[in-house]
N, C-alpha and C positions, 0 to 999 in steps of 0.2 A: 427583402423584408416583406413577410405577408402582413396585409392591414386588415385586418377585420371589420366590414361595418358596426355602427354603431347599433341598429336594428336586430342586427345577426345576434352580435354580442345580450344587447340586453333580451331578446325573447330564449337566449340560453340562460341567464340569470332565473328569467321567469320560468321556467321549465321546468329547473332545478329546484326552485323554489318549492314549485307544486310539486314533487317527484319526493322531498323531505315530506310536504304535510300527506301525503297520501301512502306515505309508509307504513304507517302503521294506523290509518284511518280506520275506522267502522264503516256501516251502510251512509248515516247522514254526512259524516265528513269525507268519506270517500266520493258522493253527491255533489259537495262545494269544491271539491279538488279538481272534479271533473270539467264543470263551470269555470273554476276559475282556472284550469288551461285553454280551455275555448276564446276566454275573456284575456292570455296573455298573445294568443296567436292572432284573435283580433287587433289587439293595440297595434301589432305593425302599421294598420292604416288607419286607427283611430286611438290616439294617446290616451283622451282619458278613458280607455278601456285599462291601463295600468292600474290605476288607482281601484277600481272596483276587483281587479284580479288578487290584489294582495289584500282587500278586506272579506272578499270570500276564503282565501289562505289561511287568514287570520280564524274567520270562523268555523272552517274545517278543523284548526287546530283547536278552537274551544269544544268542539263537539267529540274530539276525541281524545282518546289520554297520551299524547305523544310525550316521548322520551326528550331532556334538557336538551340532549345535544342535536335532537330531529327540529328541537322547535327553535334553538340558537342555530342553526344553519336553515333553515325556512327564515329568519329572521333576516339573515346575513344577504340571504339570495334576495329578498324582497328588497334590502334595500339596497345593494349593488345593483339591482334589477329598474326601481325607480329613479335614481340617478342618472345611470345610463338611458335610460329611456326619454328621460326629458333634458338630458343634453341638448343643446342646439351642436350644431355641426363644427362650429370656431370650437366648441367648447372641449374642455378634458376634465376628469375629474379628477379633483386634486388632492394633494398629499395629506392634508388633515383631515378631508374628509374622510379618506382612508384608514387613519387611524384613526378618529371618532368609530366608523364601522368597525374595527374591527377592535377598538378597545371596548366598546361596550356590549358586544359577544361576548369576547373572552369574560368582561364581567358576572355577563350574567351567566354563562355556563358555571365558574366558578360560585356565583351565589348560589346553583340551584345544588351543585355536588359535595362542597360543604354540610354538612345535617348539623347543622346547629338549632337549637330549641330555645326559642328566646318568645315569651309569653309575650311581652313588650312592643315584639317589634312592628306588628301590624297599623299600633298605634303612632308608629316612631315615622313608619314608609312613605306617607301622603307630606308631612314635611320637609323628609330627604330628598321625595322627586318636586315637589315645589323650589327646592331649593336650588337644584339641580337646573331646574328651566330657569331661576331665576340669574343664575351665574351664566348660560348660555345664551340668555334674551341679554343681556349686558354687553356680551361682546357684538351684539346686531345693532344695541343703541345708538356706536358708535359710526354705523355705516350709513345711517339714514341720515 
């Protein structure tokens, strides 16, 4: 059975990540894309280089017009990317993380392919995702 390191594994995540946001980049986000590959090849030996790699990702993707499914799989890779990355070595990532990651992809690919026109809704979103952390900080209440 081949084992993959943990390191190997997540600077492919991160790779992938940036390789999504630079597909269809411009000059300025193809700029942060560039950056933030430097910034996932560094994290090998400095962790919080992750974290700065996926909020350059982040604003390669605001900077340019990426397609739902480019920015739901830059999504996907960031966060299978920060997971694994700050694994400790006992650690694995686990089964509901997995499907949190990959239910709330599939969500939001599906919310953006949908063309639904609802006047409304802009005003409706700030209390669906408050409500949303609120039902998720609940299940954390109980650990602490």
């Amino acid at each position: 059975m081949l084992l993959i390191p943990m390191r190997v594994l997540a600077t492919a995540f991160g790779l992938m990540m940036v390789a999504a946001v630079a597909l269809q980049a411009d000059a300025p986000g193809l700029g942060c894309a560039v950056v933030a590959a430097v910034a996932v090849v560094g994290s090998v030996w400095f962790a919080p280089l992750a974290g700065a790699a996926v909020v350059l990702a982040i604003a390669a993707l605001a900077l340019s017009d990426a397609a739902p499914l480019l920015a739901a799989l830059a999504g996907l890779s960031a966060t299978c990317y920060l997971a694994v990355r700050h694994a400790d070595r006992g650690e694995a990532v686990t089964l509901p993380t997995l499907v949190a990651v990959f239910g709330a992809s599939a969500l939001g690919v599906l919310a953006t392919a949908v063309p639904i026109e609802l006047p409304w809704a802009p005003l409706v979103a700030p209390f669906a995702v408050l409500g949303a952390f609120a039902i998720a900080v609940r299940g954390l209440s109980d650990v602490a």
